[in-house]
C-alpha positions as CSV (number, residue, x, y, z in Angstrom):
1,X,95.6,123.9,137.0
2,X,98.8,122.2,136.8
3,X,100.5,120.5,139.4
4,X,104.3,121.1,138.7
5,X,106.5,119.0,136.9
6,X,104.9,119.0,133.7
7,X,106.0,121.2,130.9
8,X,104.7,121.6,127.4
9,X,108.3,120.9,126.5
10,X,108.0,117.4,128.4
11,X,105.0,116.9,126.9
12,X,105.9,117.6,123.2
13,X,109.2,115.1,124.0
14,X,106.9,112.6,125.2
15,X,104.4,112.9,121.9
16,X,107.5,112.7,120.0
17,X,108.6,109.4,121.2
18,X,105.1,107.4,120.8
19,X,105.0,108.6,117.6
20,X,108.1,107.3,116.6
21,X,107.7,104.3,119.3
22,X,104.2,103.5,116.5
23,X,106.0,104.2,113.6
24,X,108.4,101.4,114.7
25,X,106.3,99.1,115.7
26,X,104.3,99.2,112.9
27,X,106.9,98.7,110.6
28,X,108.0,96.0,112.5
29,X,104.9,94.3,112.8
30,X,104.7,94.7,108.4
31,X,108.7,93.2,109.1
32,X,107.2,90.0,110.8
33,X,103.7,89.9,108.1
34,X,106.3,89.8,105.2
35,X,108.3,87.3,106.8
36,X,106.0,85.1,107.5
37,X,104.0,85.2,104.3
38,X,101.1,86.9,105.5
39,X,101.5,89.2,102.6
40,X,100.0,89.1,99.1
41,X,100.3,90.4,95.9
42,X,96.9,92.5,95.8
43,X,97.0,93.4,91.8
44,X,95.2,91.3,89.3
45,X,96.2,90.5,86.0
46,X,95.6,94.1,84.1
47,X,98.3,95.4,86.3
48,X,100.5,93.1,83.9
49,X,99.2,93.7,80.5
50,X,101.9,94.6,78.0
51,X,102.2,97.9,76.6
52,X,103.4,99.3,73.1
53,X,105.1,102.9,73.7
54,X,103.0,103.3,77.0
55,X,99.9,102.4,75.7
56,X,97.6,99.4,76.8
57,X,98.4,95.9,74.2
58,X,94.3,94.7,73.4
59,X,94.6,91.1,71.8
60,X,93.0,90.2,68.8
61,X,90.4,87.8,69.4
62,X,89.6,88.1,65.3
């Protein structure tokens, strides 16, 4: 039973603005990890291998 006041209109504002009030705050918390170093580069060295027409450069050890 509700009291008065509240509204499913109210309360689909409401869940509106914490979502966007996370989203933000996330992205500023990545804002402050970047710019602060905390950040890394997570691929290893395959990521970087060169490639001829798309295709994966193997070196020839032989």
């Amino acid at each position: 039973m509700r009291t008065g006041g509240e509204t499913d209109i109210n309360h689909a504002k409401a869940s509106a603005a914490m979502t966007v009030l996370l989203l933000l705050l996330f992205l500023l918390f990545l804002l402050a990890a970047s710019a602060t170093g905390l950040t890394t580069d997570s691929r290893d060295s395959a990521d970087w291998k060169p490639t001829d027409d798309g295709r994966r450069w193997r070196s020839r050890t032989c």
